[in-house]
N, C-alpha and C positions, 0 to 999 in steps of 0.2 A: 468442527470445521471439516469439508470433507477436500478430499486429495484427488487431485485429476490424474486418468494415467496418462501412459505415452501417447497415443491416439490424437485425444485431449490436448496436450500439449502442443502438438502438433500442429494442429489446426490454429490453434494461437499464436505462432513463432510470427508469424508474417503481421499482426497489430501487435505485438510487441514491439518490432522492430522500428514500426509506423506510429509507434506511441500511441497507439488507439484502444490499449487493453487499460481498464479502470476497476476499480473496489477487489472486491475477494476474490474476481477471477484472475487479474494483478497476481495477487496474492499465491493463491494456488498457483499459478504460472510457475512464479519465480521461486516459488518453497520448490517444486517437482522438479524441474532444472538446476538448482543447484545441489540435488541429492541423485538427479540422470547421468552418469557421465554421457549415455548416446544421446538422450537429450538434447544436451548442453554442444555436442559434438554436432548435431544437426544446426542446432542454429548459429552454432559460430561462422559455418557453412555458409548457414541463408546471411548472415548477417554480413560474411564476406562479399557476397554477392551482390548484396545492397548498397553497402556501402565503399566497396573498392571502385568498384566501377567507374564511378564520376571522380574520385580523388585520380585515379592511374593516370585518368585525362590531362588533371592537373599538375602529374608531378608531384603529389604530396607526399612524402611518409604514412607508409599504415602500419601500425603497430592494434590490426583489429582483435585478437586473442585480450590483450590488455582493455582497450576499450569496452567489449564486450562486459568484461568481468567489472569495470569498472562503471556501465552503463545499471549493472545487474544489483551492483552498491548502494548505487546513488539511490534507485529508484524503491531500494528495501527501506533505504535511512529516511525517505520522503513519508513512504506507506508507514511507519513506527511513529513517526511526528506526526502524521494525523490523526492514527491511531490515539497517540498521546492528548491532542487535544480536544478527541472527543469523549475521552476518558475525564481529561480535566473540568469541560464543560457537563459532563452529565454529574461529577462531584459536585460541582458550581450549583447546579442545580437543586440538587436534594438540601444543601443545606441549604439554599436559600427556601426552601419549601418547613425547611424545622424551624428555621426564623419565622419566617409567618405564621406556621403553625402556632408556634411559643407566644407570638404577637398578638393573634386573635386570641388566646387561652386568655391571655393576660388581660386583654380589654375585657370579654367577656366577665371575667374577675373582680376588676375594677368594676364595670358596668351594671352587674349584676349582682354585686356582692358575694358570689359563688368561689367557694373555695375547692383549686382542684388536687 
């Protein structure tokens, strides 16, 4: 797997924030960010800026530091569960490919009288 630097990251903080960053670059994102403290400092930044704005209007409580960290959670525990189950479907996979295999071994067997 390779690692983005700061640069890199950089350019991503703004489809992060937009939820528009997907697969390993995701990935990379959010490994190099929570190991950046400036990083991470940057886009807490951008991410205030994003998201305070329309809440102030509102009135709302922001507690965006929390959010953030809690944004950055959620989105690792999503990318682990797909991860997971594309782990699980490529298990799925092979052994159903050893049944078959073992299936046809076994017809051919019967069928041919060939012993393997």
């Amino acid at each position: 797997m390779e690692y983005i630097d700061c640069n890199t990251c950089e350019q991503y903080m703004n489809a992060f924030i937009e939820n528009k960053l997907v697969g390993e670059m995701l990935w990379q994102f959010l490994t190099h960010v929570e190991r950046c403290p400036d990083c991470f400092e940057e886009l807490e930044i951008r991410y205030l800026i994003a998201e305070a704005l329309g809440r102030l209007e509102n009135g709302e409580a922001i507690n965006l530091h929390r959010e953030l960290a809690h944004k950055i959670k959620a989105t690792k525990r999503a990318m682990y569960f797909h991860y997971f189950n594309e782990d699980i479907l490529r298990t799925l996979e092979i052994i159903s490919m050893v049944i078959i295999v073992y299936e046809v071994f076994g017809f051919l067997s019967d069928f041919f009288g060939i012993v393997f």
